[in-house]
C-alpha positions in Angstrom: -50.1 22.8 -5.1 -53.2 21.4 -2.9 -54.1 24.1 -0.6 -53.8 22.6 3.4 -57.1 22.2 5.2 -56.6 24.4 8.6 -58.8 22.4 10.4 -58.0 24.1 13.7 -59.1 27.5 12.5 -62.7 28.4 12.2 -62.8 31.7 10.3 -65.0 31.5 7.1 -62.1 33.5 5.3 -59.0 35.5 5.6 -61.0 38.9 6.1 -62.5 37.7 9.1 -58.8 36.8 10.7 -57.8 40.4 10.1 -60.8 42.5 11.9 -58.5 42.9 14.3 -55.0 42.7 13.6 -52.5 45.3 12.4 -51.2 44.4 9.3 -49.1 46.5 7.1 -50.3 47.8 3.6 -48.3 45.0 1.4 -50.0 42.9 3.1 -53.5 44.2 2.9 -53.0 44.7 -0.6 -52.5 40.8 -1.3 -55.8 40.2 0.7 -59.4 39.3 -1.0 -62.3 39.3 1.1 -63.2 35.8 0.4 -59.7 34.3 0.6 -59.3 31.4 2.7 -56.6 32.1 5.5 -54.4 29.1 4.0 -54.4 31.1 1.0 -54.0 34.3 2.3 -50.9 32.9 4.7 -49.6 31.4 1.5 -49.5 34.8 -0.6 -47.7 36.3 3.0 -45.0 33.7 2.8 -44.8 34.0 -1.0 -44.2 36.9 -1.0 -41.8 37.1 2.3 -43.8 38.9 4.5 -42.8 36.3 7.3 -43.6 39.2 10.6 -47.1 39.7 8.9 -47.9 36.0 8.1 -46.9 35.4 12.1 -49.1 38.1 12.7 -52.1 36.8 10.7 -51.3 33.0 12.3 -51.2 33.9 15.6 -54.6 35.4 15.3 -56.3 32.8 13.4 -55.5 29.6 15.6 -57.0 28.7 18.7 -55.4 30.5 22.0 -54.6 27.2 22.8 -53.0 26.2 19.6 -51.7 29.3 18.8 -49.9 29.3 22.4 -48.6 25.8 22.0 -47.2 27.5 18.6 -45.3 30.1 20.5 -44.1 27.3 23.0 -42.5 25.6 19.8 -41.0 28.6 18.7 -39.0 29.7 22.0 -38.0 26.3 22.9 -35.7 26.6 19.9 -34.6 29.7 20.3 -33.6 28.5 24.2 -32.1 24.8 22.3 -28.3 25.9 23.0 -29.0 27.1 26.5 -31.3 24.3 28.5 -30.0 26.1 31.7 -30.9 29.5 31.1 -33.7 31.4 33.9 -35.6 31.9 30.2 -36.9 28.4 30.3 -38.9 28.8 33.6 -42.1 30.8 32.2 -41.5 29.0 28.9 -42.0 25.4 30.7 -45.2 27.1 32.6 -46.3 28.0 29.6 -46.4 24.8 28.3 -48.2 23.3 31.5 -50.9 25.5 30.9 -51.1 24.3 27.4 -51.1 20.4 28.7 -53.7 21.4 31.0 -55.5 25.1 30.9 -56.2 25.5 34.1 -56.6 28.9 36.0 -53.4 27.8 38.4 -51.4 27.3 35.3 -52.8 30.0 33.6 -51.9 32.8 36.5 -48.5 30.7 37.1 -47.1 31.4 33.9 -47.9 34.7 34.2 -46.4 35.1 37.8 -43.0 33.3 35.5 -43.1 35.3 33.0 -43.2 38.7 35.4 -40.5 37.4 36.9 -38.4 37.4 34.0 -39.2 40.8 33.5 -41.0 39.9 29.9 -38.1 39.0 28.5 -37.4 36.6 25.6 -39.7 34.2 23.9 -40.7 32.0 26.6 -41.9 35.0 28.3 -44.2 36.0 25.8 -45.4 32.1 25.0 -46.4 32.3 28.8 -48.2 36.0 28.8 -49.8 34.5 26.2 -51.4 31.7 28.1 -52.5 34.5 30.6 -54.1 36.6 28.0 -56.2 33.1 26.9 -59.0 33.9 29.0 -60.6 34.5 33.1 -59.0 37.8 34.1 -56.4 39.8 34.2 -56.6 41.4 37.4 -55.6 40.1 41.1 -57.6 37.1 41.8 -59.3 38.9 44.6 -60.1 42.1 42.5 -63.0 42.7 39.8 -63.0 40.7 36.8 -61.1 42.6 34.2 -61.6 39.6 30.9 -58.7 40.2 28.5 -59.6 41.3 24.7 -59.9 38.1 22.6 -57.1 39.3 20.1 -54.4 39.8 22.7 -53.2 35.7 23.0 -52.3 36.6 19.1 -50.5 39.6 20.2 -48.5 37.8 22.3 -47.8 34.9 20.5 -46.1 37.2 17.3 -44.2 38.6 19.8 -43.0 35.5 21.1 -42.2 33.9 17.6 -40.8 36.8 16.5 -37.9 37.3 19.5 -37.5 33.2 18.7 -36.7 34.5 14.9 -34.4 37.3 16.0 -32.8 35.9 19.4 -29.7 34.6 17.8 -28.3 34.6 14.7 -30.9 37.4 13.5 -29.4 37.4 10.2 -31.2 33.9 10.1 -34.1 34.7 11.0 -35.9 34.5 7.5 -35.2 30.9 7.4 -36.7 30.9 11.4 -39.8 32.8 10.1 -40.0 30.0 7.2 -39.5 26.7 9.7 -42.0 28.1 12.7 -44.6 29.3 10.0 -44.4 25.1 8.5 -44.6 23.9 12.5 -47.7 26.7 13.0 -49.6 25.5 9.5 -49.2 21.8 10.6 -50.6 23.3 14.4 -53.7 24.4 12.2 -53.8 21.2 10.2 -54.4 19.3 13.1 -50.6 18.2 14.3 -48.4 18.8 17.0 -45.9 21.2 15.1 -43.4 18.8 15.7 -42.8 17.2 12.6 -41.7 20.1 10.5 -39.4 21.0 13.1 -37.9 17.8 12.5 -37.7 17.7 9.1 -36.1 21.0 9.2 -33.1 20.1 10.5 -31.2 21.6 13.3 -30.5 25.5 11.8 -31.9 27.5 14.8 
């Protein structure tokens, strides 16, 4: 099988991606230092470590990417429930990812603590927070957010979107949003293999 070219990611190798991630030990044992990450993703999901591969994507795209990833993710855990308050920081979320500005990036936030944090779309838009500028008040000192922690939240918000319903499920979740997060680092939207993946949220 031809290996996919993650043209959105810009680590020389796996390795790199993992500096700062917490990855369990059956994971770590599958890595090589001079892996690519589509190869090292490709042992994860080979070998079903779906939370870790999320982990290990979330990291190595873009915060942009990787946000629009987690966007993806809890707008099909929310598909059944289009009315729910859940969708508010999920839609800020994706306004920041149309346009990254620091009103949408502090909006989402303000959506997301609003929700308390909870569910996927909450996450997708802490995410978008975490992305960069600070994480203080605007009128306070500049506290700039550690450059790992827009992968933090985006696991957590694909992994709630794996587990939100139907958890016994959520293998096949874990298998669809991984497809729609390698075509993200491909270069796509994400959309395709969410459509080709039927409707099994």
């Amino acid at each position: 099988m031809t290996e996919p070219v993650f043209t959105k990611v810009s680590a020389p190798n796996a390795a790199a991606v993992c500096r700062d991630i917490d990855l369990d030990e059956a994971a770590l044992r599958l890595l090589n230092p001079e892996m690519s990450p589509a190869g090292f993703l490709r042992l994860l999901m080979e070998n079903a470590l779906y939370p870790e591969a999320v982990k290990f994507l979330a990291r190595a795209l873009p915060k942009r990417e990787s946000t629009w990833w987690a966007c993806l993710c809890a707008r099909s855990a929310l598909a059944n429930d289009p009315a729910s308050p859940a969708i508010k920081p999920l839609e800020l979320a994706e306004r920041w990812v149309y346009k990254p500005s620091e009103e949408h990036r502090r909006s989402a936030f303000a959506a997301a603590e609003a929700h308390q944090f909870q569910g996927a779309g909450s996450w997708a838009a802490v995410a978008a927070f975490w992305s960069g500028g600070s994480m203080a008040p605007p009128d306070a000192p500049a506290v700039p957010p550690a450059d790992n922690l827009t992968g933090k939240a985006v696991t957590g918000a694909v992994m709630l979107a794996a587990v939100q319903h139907e958890p016994e499920k959520a293998p096949e979740k874990y298998q669809r949003f991984l497809a729609q997060g390698i075509d993200i680092a491909c270069g796509g939207n994400g959309r395709l293999a969410s459509k080709l993946a039927g409707a099994n949220a």
